[in-house]
DSSP file (Angstrom, degrees, kcal/mol; ACC not computed):
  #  RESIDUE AA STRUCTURE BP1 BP2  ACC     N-H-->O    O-->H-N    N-H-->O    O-->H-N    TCO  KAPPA ALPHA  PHI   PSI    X-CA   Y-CA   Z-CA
    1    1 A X              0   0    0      0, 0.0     2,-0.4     0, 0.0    29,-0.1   0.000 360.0 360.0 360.0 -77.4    6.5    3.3   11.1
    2    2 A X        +     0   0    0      1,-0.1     3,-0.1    27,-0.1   108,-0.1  -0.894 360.0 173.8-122.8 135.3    5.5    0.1    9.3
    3    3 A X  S    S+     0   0    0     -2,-0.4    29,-3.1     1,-0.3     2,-0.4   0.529  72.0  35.9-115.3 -14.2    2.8   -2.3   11.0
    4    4 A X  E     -a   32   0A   0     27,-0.3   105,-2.1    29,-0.0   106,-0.4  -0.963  66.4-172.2-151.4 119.2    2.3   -4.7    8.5
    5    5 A X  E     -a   33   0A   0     27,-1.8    29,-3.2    -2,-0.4     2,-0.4  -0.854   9.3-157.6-120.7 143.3    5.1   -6.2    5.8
    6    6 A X        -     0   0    0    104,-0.8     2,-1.0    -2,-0.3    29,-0.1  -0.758  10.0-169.5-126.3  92.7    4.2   -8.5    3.0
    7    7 A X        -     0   0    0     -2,-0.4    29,-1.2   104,-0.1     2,-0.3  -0.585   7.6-156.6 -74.7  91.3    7.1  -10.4    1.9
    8    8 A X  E     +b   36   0A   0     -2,-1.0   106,-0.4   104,-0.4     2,-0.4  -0.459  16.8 177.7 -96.2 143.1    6.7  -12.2   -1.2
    9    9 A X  E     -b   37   0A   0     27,-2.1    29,-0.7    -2,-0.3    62,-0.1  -0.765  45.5-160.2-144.2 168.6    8.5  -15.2   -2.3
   10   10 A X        -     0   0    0     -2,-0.4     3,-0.1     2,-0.1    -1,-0.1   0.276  59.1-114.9-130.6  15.5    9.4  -18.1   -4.7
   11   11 A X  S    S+     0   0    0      1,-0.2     5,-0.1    59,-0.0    -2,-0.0   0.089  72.6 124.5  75.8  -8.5   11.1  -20.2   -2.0
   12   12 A X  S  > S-     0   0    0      1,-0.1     4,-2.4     3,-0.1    -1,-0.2   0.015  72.8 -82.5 -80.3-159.9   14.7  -20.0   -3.5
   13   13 A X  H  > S+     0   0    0      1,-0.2     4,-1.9     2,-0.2    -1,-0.1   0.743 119.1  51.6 -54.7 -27.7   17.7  -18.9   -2.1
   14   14 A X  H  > S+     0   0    0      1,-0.2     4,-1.6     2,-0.1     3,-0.3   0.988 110.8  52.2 -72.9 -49.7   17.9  -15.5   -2.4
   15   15 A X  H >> S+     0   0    0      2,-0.3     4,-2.2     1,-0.2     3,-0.5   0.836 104.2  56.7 -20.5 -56.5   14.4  -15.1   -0.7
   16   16 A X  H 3X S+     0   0    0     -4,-2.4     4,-1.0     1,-0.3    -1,-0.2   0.996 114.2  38.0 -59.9 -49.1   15.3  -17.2    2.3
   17   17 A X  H 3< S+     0   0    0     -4,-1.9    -2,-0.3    -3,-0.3    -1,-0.3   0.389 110.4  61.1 -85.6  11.6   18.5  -14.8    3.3
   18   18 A X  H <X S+     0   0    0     -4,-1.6     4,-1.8    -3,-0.5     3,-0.4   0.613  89.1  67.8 -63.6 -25.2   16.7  -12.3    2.4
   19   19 A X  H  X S+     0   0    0     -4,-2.2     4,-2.7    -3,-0.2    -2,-0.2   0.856  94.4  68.8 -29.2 -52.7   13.8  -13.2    5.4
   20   20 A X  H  X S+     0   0    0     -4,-1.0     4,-1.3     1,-0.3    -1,-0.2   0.852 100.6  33.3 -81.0 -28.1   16.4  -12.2    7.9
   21   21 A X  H  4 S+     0   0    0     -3,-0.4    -1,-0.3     1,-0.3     4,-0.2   0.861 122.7  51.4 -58.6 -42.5   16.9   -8.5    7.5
   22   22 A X  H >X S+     0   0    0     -4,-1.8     4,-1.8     2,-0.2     3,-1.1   0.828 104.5  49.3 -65.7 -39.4   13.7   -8.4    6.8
   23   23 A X  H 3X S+     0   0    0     -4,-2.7     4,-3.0     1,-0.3    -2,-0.3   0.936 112.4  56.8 -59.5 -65.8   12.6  -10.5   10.1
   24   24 A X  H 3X S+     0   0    0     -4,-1.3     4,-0.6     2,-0.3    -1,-0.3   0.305 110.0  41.8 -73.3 -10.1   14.9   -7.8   12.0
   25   25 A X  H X> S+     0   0    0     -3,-1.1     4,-1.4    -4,-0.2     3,-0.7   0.837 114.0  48.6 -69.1 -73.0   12.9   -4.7   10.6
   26   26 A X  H 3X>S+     0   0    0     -4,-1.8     5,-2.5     1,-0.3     4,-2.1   0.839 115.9  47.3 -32.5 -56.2    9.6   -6.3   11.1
   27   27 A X  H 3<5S+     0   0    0     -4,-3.0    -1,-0.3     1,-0.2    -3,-0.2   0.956 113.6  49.1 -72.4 -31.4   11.0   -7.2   14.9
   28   28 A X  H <<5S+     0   0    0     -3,-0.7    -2,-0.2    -4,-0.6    -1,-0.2   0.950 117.4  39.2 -62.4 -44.7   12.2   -3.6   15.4
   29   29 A X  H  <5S-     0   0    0     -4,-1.4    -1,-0.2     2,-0.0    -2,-0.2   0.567 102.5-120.9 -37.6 -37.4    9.2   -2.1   14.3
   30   30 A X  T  <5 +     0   0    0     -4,-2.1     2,-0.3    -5,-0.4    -3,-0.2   0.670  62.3 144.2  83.0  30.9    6.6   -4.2   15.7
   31   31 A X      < -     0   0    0     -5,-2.5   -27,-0.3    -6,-0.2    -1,-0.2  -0.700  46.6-127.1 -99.3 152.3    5.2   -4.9   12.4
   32   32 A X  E     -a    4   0A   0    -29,-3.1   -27,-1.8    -2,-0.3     2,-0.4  -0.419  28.3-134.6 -71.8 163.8    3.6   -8.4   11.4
   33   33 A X  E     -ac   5  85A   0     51,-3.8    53,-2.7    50,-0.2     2,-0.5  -0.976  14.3-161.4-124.2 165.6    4.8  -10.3    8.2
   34   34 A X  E     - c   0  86A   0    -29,-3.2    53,-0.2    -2,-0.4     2,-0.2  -0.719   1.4-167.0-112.0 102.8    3.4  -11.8    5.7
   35   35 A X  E     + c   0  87A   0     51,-1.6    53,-0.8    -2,-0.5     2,-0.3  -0.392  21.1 177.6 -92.6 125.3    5.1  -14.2    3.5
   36   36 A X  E     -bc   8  88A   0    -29,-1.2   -27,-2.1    51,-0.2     2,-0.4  -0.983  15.8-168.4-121.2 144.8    3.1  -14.8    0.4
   37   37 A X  E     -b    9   0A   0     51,-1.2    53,-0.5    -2,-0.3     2,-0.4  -0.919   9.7-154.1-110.8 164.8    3.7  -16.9   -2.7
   38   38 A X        -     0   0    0    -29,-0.7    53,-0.2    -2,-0.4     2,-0.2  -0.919  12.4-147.6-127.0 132.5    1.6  -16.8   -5.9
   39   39 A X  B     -d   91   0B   0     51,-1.9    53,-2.3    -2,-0.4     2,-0.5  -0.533  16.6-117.8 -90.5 164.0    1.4  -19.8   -8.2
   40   40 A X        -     0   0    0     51,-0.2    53,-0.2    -2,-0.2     3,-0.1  -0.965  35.3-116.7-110.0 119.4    1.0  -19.9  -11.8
   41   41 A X        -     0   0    0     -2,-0.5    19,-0.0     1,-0.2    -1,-0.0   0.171  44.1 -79.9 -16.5 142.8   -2.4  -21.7  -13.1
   42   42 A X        -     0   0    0     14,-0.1     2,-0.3     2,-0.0    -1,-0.2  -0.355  45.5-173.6 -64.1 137.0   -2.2  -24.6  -15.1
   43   43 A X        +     0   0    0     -3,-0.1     2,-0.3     2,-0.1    -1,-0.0  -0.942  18.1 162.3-123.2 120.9   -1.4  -24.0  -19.0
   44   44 A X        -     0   0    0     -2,-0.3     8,-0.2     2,-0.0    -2,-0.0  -0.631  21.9-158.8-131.0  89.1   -1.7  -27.2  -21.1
   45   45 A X        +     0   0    0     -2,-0.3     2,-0.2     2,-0.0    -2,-0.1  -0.494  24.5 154.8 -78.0 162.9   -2.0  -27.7  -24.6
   46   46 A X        -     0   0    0      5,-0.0     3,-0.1     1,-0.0    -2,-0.0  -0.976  55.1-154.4-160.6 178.4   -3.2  -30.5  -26.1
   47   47 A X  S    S+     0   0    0     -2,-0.2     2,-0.4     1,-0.1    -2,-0.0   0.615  98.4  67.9-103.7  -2.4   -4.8  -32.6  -28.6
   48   48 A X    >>  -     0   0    0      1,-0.1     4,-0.6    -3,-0.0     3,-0.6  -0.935  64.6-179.0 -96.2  91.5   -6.0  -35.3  -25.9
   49   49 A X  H 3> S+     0   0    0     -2,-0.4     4,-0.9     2,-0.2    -1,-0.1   0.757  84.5  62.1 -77.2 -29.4   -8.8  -33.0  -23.8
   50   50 A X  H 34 S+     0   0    0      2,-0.2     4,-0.3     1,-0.2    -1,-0.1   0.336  93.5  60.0 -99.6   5.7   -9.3  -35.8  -21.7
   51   51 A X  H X> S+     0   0    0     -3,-0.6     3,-2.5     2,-0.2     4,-1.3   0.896 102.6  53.9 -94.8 -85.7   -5.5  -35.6  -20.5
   52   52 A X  H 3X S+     0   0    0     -4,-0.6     4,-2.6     1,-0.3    -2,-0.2   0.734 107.4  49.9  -9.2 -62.3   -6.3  -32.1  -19.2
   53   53 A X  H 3X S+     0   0    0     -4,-0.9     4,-0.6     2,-0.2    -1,-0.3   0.941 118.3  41.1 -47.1 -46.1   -9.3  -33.5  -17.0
   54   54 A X  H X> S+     0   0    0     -3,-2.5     4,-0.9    -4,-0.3     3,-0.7   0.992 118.7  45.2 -91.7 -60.2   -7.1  -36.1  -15.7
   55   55 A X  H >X S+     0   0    0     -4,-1.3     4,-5.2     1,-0.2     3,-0.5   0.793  97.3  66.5 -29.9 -57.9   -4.1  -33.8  -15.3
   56   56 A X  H 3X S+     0   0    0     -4,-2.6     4,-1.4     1,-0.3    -1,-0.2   0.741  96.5  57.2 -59.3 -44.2   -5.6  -30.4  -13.5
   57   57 A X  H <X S+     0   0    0     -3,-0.7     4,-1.8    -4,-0.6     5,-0.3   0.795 114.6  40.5 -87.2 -28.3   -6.5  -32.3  -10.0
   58   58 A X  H XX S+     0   0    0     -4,-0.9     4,-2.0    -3,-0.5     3,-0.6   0.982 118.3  42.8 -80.3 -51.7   -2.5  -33.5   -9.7
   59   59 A X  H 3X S+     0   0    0     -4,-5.2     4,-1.5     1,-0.2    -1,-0.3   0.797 111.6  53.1 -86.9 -12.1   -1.2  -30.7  -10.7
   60   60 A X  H 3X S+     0   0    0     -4,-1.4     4,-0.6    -5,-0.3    -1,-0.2   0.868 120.4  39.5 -64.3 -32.1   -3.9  -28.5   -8.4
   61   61 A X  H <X S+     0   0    0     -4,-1.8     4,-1.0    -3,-0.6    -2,-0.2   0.759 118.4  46.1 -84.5 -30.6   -2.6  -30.9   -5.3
   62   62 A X  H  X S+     0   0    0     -4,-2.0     4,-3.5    -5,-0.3     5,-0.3   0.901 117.7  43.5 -86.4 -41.1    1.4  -30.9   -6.5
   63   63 A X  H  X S+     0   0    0     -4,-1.5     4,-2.4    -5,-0.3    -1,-0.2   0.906 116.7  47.1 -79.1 -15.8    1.3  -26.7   -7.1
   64   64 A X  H  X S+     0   0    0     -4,-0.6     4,-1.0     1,-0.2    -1,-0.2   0.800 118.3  46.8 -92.1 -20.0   -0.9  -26.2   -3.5
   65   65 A X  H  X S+     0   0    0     -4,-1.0     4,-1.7     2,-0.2    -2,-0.2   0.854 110.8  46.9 -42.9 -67.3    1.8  -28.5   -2.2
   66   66 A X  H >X S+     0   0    0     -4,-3.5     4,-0.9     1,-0.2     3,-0.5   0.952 116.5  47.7 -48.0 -57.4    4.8  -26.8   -3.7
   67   67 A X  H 3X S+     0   0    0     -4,-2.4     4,-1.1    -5,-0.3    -1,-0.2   0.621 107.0  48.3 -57.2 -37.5    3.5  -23.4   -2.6
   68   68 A X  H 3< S+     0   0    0     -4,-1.0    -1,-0.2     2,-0.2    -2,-0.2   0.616 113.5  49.3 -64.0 -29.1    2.7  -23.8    0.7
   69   69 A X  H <X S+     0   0    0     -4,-1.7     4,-1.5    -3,-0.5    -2,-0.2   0.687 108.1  53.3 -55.6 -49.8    5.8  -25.4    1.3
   70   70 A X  H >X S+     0   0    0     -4,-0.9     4,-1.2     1,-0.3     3,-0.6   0.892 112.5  47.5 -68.0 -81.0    7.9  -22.6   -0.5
   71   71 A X  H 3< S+     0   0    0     -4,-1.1     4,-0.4     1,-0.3    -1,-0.3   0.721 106.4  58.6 -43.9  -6.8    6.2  -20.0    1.7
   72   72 A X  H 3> S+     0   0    0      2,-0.2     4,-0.6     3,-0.1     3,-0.5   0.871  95.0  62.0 -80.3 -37.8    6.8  -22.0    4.9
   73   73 A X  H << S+     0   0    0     -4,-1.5     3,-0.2    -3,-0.6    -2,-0.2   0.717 113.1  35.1  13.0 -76.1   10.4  -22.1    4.7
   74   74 A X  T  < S+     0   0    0     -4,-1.2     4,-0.4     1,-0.2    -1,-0.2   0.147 108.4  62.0-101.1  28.7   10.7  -18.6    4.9
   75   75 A X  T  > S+     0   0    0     -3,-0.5     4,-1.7    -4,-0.4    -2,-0.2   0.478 101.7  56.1 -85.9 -38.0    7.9  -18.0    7.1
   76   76 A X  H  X S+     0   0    0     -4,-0.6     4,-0.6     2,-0.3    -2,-0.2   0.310  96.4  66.2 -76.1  -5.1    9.9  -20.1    9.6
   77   77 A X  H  > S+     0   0    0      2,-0.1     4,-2.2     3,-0.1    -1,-0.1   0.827 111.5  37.4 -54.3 -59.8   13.0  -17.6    9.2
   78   78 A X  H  4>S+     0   0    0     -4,-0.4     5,-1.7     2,-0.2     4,-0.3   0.890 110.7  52.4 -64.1 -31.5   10.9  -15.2   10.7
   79   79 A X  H ><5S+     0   0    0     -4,-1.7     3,-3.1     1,-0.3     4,-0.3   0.979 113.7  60.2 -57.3 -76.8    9.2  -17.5   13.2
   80   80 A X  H 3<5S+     0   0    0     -4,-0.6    -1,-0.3     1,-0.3    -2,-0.2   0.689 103.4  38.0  14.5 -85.7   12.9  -18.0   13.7
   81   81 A X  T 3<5S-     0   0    0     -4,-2.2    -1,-0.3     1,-0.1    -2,-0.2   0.353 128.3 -92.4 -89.0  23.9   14.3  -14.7   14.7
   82   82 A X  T < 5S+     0   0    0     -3,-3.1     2,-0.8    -4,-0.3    -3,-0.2   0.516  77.6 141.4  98.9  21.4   10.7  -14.1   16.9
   83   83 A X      < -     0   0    0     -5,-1.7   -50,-0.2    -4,-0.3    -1,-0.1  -0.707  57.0-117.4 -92.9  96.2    8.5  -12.3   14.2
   84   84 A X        +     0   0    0     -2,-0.8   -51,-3.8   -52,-0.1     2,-0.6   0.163  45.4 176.1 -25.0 121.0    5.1  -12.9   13.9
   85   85 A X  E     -c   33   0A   0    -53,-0.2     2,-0.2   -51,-0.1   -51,-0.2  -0.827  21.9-172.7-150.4 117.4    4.1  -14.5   10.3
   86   86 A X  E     -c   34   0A   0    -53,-2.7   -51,-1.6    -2,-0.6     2,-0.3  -0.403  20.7-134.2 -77.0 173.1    1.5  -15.9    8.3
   87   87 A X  E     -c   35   0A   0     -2,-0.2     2,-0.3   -53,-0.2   -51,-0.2  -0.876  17.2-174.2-127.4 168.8    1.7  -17.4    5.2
   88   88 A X  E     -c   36   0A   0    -53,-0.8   -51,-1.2    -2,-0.3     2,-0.3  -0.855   4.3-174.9-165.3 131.8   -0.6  -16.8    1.9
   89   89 A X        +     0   0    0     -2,-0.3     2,-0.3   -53,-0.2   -51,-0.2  -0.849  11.7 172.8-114.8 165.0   -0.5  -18.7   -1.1
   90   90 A X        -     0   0    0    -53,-0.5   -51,-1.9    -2,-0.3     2,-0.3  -0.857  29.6-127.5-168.1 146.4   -2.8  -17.3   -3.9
   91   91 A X  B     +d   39   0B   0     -2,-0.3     2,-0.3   -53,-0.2   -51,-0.2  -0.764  39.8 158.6-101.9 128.7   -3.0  -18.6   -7.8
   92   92 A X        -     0   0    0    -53,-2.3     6,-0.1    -2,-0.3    -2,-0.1  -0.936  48.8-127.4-165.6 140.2   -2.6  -15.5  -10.5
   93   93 A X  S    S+     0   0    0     -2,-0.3     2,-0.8     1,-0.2    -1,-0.2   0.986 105.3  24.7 -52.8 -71.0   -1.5  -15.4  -14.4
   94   94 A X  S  > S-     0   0    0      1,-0.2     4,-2.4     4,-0.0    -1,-0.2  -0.626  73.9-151.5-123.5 128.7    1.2  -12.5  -13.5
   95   95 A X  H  > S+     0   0    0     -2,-0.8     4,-1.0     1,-0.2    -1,-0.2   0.534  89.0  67.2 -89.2  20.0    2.7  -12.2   -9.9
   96   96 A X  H  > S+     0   0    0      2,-0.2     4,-1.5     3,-0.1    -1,-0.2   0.801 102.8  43.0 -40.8 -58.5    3.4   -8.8   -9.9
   97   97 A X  H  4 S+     0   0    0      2,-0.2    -2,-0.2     3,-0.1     5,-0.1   0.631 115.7  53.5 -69.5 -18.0   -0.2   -7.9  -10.1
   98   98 A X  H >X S+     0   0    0     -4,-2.4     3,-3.2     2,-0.2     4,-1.0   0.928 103.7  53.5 -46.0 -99.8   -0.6  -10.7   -7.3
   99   99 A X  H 3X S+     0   0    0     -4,-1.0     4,-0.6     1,-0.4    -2,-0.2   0.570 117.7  37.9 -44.5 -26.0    2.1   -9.2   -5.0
  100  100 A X  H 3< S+     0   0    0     -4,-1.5    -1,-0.4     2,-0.1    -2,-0.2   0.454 114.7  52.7-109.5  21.8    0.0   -5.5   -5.2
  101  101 A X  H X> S+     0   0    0     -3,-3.2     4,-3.0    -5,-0.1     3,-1.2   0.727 115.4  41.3 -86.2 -68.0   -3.7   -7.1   -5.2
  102  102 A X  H 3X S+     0   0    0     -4,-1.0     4,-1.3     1,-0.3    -2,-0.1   0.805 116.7  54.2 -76.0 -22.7   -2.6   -9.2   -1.8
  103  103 A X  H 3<>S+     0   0    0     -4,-0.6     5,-1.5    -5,-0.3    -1,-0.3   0.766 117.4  36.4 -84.0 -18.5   -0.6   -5.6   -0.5
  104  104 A X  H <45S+     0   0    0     -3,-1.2     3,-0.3     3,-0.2    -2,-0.2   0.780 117.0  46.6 -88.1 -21.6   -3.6   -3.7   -0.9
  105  105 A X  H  <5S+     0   0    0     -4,-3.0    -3,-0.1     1,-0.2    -2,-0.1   0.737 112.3  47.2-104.8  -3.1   -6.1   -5.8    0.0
  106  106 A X  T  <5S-     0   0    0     -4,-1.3    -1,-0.2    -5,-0.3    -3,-0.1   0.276 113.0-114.5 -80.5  -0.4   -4.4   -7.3    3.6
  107  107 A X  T   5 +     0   0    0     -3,-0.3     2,-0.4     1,-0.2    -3,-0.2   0.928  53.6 176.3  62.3  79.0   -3.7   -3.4    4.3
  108  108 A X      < -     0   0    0     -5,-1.5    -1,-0.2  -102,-0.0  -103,-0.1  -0.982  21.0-165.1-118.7 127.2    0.5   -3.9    4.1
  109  109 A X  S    S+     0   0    0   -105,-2.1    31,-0.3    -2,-0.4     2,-0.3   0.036  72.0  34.4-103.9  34.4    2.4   -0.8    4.5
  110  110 A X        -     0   0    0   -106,-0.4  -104,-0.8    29,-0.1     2,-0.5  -0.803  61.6-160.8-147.8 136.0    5.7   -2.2    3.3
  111  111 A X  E     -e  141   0C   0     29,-1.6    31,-2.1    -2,-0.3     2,-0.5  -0.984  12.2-174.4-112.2 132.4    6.6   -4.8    0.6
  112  112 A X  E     +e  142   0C   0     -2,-0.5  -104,-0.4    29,-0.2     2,-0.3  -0.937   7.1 172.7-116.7 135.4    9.8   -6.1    1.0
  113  113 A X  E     -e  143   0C   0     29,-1.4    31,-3.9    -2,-0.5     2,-0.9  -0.876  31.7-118.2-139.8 163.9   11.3   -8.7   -1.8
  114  114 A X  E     -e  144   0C   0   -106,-0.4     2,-0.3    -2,-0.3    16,-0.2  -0.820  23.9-141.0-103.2 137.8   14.4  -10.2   -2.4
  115  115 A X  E     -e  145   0C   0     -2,-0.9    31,-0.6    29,-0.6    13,-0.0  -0.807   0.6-153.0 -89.8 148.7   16.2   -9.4   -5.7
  116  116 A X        -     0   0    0     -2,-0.3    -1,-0.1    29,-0.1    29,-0.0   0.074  33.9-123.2-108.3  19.5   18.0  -12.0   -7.3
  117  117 A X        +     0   0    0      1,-0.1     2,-0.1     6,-0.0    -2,-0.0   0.696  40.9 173.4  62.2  41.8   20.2  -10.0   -8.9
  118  118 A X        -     0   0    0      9,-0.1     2,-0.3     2,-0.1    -1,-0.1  -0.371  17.3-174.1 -69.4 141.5   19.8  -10.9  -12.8
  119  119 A X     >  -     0   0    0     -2,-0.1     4,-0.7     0, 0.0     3,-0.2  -0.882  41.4  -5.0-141.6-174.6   22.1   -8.1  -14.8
  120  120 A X  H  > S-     0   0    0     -2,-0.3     4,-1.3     1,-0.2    -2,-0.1  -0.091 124.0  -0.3  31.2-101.4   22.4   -7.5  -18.4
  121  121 A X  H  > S+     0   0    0      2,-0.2     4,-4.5     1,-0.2     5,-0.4   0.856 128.8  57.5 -91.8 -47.0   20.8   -9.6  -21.1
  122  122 A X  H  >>S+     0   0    0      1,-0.3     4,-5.0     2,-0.3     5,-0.5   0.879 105.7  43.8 -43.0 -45.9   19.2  -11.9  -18.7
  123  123 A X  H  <5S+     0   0    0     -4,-0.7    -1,-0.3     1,-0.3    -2,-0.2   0.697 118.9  51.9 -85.5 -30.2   17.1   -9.4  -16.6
  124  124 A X  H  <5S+     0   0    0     -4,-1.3    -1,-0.3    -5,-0.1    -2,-0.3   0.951 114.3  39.8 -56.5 -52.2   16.3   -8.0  -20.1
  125  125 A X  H  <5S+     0   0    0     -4,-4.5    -2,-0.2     2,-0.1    -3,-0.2   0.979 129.7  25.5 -78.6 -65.4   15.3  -11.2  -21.5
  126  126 A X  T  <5S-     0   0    0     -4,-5.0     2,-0.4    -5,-0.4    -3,-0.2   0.981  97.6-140.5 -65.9 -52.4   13.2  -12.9  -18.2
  127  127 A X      < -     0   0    0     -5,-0.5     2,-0.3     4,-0.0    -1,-0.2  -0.973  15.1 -98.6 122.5-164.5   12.2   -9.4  -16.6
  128  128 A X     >  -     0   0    0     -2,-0.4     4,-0.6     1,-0.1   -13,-0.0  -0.793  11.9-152.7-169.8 128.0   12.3   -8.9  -12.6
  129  129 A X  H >> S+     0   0    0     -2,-0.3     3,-3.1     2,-0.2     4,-1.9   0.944  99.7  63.0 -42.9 -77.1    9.0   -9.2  -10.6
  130  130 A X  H 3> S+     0   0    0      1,-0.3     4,-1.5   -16,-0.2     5,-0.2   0.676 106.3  38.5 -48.3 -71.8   11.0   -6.8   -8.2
  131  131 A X  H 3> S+     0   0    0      2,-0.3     4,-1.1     1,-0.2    -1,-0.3   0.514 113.8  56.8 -39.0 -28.6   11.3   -4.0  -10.7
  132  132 A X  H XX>S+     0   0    0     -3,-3.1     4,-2.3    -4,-0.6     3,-1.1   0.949 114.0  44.3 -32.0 -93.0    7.5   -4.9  -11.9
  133  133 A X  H 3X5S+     0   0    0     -4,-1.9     4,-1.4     1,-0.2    -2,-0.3   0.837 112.3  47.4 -37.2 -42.9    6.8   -4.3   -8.4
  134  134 A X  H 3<5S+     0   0    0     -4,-1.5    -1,-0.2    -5,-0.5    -2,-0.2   0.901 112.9  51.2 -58.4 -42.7    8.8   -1.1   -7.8
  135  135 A X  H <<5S+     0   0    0     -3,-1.1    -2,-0.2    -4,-1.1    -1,-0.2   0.779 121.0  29.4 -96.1  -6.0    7.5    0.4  -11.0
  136  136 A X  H  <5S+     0   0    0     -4,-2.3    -1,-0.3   -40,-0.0    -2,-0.2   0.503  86.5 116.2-121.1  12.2    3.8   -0.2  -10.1
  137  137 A X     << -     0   0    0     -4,-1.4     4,-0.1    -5,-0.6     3,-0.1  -0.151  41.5-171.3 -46.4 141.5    3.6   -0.1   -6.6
  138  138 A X  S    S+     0   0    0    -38,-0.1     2,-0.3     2,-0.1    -1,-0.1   0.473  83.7  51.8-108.9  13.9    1.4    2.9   -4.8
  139  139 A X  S    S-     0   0    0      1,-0.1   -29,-0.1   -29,-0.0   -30,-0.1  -0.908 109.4 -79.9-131.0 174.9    2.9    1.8   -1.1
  140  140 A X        -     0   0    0     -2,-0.3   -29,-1.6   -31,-0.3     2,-0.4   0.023  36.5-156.5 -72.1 162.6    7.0    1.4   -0.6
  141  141 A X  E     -e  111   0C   0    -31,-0.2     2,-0.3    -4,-0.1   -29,-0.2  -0.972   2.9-153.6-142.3 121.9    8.5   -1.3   -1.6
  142  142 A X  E     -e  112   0C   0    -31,-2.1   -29,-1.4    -2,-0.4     2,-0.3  -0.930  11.4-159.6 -98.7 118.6   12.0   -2.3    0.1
  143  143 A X  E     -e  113   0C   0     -2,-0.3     2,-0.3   -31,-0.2   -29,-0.2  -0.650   8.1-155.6-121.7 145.2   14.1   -4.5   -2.5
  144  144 A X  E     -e  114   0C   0    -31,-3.9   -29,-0.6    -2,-0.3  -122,-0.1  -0.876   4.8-152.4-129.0 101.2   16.8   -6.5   -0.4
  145  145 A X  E     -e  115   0C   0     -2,-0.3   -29,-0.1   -31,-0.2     2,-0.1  -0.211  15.6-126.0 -84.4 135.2   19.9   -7.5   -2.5
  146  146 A X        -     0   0    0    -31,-0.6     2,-0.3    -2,-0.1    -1,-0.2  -0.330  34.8 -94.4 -67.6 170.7   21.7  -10.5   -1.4
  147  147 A X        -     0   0    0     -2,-0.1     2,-0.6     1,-0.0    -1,-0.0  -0.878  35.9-148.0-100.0 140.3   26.2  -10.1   -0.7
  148  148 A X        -     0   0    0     -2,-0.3     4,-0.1     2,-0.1    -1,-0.0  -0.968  18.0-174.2-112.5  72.9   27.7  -11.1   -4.0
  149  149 A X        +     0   0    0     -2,-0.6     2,-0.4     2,-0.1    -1,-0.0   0.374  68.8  72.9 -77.0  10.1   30.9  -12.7   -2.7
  150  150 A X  S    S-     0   0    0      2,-0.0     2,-0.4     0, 0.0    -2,-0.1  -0.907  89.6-122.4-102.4 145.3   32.0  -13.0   -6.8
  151  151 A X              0   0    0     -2,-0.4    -2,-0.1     1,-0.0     0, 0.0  -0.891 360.0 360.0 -95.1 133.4   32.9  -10.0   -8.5
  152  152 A X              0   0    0     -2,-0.4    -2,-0.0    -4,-0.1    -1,-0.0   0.153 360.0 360.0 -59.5 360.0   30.7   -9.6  -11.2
């Protein structure tokens, strides 16, 4: 069925409880995963250019930091439930077009993402990766909702 799952993440919560279902496909299947997060590039204005120089090496060390971290976290769900896992961090303007660059070009026949479950104004106003992903994917993409113990 699936050999190879590319799980993409931002380290928060829904992402971690999502890892487990996901770790329990992956282990039924036989399939590897991959957990990746994608960072956003430095944007800085300023009127200071010499702030920028000084800036971009911290914030290259704090964001490769951050990231590696986020994706380790839930790379150690799966480790966890006995699922083989890498990690990949990779830096890109819009992570949707990240998340299908790194699924086509690691060969993943699945992405699976966690939704975080934005409704009305909000998910109009920010947007959803996972729907991003859904609508320009060409290989399946399995979106895994967290349990909503509030009624909405």
């Amino acid at each position: 069925m699936f050999t190879h799952i590319l799980f993409p993440t931002d380290g928060g919560a829904p992402s971690l409880e999502a890892m487990v279902p996901c770790a329990r496909l992956a282990l039924s299947v036989g399939a590897r995963l991959t957990v990746l997060h994608v960072s956003a590039p430095l944007h800085f204005l300023t009127v200071r250019p010499g702030l920028l120089t000084d800036m971009a090496p911290l914030y290259s060390v704090h964001r490769h930091d951050v990231a590696n971290a986020c994706a380790e976290q839930v790379a150690a769900v799966a480790r966890a439930h006995g699922v083989a896992c890498e990690t990949l961090v990779v830096e890109h303007e819009s992570p949707c077009q990240a998340i299908i660059e790194v699924a086509r070009t690691q060969h993943c026949d699945l992405v699976a993402m966690a939704s975080h479950g934005l409704g009305g104004w909000r998910a109009w106003l920010i947007g959803s990766e996972t729907h991003k992903v859904l609508s320009h994917s060409s290989i399946p993409v399995l979106v895994l909702r967290q349990q909503d113990s509030q009624p909405a």
